[in-house]
C-alpha positions in Angstrom: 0.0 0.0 0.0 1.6 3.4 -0.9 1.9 6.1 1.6 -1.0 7.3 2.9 -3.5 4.9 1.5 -4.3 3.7 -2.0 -6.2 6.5 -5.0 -9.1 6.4 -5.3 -11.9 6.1 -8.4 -15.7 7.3 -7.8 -16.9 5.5 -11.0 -20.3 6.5 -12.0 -21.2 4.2 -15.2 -23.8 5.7 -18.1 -27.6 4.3 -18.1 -29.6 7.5 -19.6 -30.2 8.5 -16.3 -32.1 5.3 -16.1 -31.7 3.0 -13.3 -28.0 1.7 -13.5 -27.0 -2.1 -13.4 -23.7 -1.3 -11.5 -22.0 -5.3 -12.2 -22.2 -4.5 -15.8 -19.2 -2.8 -15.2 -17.0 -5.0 -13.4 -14.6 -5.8 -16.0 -14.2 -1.9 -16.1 -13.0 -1.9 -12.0 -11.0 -4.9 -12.0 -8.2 -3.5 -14.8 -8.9 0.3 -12.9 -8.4 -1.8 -9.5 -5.7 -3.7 -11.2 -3.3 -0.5 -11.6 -3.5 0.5 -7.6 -7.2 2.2 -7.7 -9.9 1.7 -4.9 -12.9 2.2 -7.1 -16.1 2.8 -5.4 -19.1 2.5 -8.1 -21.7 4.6 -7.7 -25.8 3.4 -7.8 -27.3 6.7 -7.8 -30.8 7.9 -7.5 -32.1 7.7 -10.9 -34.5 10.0 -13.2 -37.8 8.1 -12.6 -37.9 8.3 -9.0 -35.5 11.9 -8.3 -34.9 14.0 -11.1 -31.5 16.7 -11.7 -29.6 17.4 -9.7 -29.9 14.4 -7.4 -27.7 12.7 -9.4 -24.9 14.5 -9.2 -25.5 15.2 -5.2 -25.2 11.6 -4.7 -22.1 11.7 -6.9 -20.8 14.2 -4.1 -22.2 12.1 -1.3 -20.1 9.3 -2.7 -16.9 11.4 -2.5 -17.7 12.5 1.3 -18.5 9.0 2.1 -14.6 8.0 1.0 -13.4 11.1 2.7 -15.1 9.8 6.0 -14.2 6.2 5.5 -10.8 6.8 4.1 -8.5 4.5 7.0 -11.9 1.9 7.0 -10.7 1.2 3.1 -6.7 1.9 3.2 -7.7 5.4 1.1 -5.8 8.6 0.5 -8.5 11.4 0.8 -6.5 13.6 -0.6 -6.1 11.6 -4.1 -9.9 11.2 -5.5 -10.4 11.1 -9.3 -14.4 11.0 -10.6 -14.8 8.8 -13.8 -18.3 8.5 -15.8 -19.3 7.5 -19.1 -22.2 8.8 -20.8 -24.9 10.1 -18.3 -22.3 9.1 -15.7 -19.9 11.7 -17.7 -22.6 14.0 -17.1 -22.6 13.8 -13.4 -19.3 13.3 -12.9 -18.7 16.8 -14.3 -21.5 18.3 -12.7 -20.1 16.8 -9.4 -16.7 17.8 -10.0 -16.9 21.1 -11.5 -19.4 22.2 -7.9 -17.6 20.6 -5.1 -18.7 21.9 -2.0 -21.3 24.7 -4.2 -24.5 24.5 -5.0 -26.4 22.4 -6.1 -25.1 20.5 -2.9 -26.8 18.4 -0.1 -26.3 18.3 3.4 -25.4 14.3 3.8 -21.8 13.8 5.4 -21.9 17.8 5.6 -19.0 18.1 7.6 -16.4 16.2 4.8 -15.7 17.6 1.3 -16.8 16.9 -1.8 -13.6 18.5 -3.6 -11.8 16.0 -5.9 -8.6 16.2 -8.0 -9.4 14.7 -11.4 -12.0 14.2 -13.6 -12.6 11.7 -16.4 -15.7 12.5 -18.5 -15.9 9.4 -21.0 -18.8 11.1 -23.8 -21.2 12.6 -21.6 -23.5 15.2 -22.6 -22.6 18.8 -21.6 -25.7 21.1 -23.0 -29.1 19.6 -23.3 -30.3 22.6 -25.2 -27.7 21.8 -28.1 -27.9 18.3 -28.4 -30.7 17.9 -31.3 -28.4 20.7 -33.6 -26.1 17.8 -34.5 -26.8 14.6 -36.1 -27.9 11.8 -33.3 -29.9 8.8 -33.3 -32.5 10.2 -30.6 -34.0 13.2 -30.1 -32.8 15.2 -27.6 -35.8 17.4 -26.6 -39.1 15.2 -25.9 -40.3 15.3 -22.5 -40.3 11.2 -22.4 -36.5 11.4 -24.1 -33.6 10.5 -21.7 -32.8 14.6 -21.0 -36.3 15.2 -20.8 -37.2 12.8 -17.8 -33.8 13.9 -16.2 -35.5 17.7 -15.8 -38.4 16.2 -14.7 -40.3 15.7 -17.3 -40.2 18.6 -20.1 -39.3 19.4 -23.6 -35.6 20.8 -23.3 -36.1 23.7 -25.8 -38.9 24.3 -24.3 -37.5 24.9 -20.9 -34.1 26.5 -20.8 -35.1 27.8 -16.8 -35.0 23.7 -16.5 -32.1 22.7 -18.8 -29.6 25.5 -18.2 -28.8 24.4 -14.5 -27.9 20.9 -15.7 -24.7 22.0 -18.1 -21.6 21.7 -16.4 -20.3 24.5 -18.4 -23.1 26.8 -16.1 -20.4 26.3 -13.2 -17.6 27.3 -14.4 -15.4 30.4 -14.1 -11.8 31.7 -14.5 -11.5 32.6 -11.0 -13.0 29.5 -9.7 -10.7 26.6 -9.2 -11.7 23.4 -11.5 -9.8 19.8 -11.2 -8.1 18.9 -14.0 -10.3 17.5 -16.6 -9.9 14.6 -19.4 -12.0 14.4 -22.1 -12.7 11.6 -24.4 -15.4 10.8 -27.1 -16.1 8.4 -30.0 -15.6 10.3 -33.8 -18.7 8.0 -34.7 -20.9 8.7 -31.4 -24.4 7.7 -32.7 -25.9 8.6 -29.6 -24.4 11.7 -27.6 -23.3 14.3 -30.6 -19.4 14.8 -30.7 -19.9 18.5 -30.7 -20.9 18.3 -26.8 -17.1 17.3 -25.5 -16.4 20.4 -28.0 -18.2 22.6 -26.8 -17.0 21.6 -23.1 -13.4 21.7 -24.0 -13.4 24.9 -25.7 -14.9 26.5 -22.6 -12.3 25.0 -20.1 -9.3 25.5 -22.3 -10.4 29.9 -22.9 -10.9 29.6 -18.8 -7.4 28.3 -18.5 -8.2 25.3 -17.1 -6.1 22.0 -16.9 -8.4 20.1 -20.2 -7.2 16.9 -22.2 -9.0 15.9 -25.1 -9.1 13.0 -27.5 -11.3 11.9 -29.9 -11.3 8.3 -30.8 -12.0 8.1 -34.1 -13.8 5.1 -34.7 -15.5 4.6 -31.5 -19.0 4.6 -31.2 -21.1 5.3 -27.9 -19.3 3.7 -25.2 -18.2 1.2 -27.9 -15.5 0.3 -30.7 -12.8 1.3 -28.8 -13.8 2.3 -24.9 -12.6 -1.1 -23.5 -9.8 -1.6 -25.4 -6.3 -1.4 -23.3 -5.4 1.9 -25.3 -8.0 3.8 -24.1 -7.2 2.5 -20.3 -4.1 3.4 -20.8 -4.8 7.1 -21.9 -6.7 7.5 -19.2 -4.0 5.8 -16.1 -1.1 7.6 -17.7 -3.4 11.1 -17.6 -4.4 9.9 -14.0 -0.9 9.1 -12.9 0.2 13.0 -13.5 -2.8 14.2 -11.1 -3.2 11.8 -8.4 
């Protein structure tokens, strides 16, 4: 065990903001567990019971939890790293780019939610944007996966309701911002490529610490996101920041 307890990886995994099947993902936290990661996977409250932003306030309730079990699981506190995919992306940015700010909740209150790193694997960054680019879904319908995430309304129709859910709402050149890596599939069916634009042009004019590759032939969490070279990019990345 390295000094001062192991890293550690709140892994939230993508599910439309659906209910999330957590063991799907197991091959995914063995090889991150496999490099000298604690990985703590996140089941959060999803869109047909709670809608935004209780996602992402349980993705900050999973951080404080490790902060206030760090001896319990042989963890460094002070090394945390958020990784999602897809909606999980989404919340892991949301989480991250907030910390201890609003939207918050008050469970383990008296630990932080700060973290060092951020690994956004294609989520969706702008709700409002989404159906300008070519997708296989539409982006906007009340019953569509961003829709039922706002509780329940057209997108376009709502910016007061889609507005507060884009990560890029949060950010600011004063405010500090963990380093951020960005990766997304050049033939993303599902969540347009333009969204991780969009996302990395706004942290790189802020000044922020941003890393960006596209994987070319990649699809939506597929073609190319379990393959050792994308692990890699990601531990090397993580391995400078934790």
């Amino acid at each position: 065990m390295p000094e001062g307890g192991w890293p550690v990886i709140v892994f939230v995994r993508g599910s439309t903001f659906h209910e999330q099947n957590v063991t799907d993902y197991s091959n995914y936290f063995v090889r991150i567990a496999e490099q000298g990661y604690v990985v703590a996977a996140l089941k959060y409250r999803h869109s047909d019971i709670a809608p935004f932003p209780a996602q992402m306030q349980d993705c900050k309730t999973a951080v404080r939890f490790m902060h206030k079990n760090a001896e319990r699981f042989h963890c460094n506190k002070d090394r945390i790293a958020l990784w999602g995919d897809s909606s999980g992306g989404h919340t892991v940015l949301m989480a991250g780019f907030t910390g201890n700010r609003a939207p918050d909740t008050d469970a383990y209150a008296e630990e932080s939610a700060e973290v060092n790193a951020i690994v956004d694997w294609h989520g969706p960054t702008d709700f409002a944007k989404m159906n300008f680019y070519p997708s296989s879904q539409n982006h906007s319908d009340p019953q569509c996966p961003e829709g039922v995430v706002i509780g329940g309304g057209d997108v376009l129709e709502h910016p007061d309701l889609s507005a507060p859910t884009s990560p890029m709402t949060y950010l600011s050149a004063d405010m500090p911002t963990p380093s951020t890596l960005i990766m997304h599939g050049g033939r993303d069916q599902l969540v347009p490529f333009n969204q991780s634009c969009r996302l990395y042009a706004t942290l790189k004019a802020l000044g922020k610490d941003v890393t960006f590759y596209k994987l070319d032939n990649a699809c939506h969490a597929c073609y190319g996101f379990r393959s050792a070279r994308a692990l890699r990019l990601v531990f090397d990345w993580l391995s400078d920041r934790l």
